[in-house]
C-alpha positions, 0 to 999 in steps of 0.5 A: 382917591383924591386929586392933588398937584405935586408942589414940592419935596421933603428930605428926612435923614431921621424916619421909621426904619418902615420908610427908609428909601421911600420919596416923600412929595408935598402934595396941594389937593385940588378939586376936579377943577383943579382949584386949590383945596384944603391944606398941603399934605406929605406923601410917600410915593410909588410912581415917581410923580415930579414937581409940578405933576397932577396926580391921584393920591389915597390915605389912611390905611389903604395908603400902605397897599401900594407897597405890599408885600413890605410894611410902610407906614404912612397916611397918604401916597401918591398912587397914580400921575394923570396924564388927562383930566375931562370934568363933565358937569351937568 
């Protein structure tokens, strides 16, 4: 899984049918510091993540598992909104 900040949103009146009322969210990854990194990446969403919020997100195959038993495809979602990060260096 990886750590990412909710930036923005995206509407899409044309879609795979698999996705018809999922959100999609556009998502800054951020390192456990929470320092920008890497590009900024559409995912679905099953938590009602908002803008603004720190969140864990997954991808490839493993990004469809939060919407089991229904088959929607997609390549990132949002799985979890972090309420409290402590990074421990040593």
């Amino acid at each position: 899984m990886f750590l990412g900040r909710v930036v923005g949103s995206l509407w899409c009146t044309v879609k795979n049918a698999n996705l018809t009322g999922q959100r999609f969210l556009i998502v800054q990854p951020v390192t456990p510091e929470l320092k920008d990194t890497g590009k900024r990446i559409v995912c679905t969403d099953c938590t009602g993540a908002g803008a603004g919020e720190l969140i864990y997100w997954t991808r490839a195959w493993e990004a469809s598992f939060a919407f089991l038993p229904e088959e929607v495809v997609t390549d990132g979602t949002i799985v979890g909104i972090i309420d409290m990060l402590h990074v421990k260096r040593g």
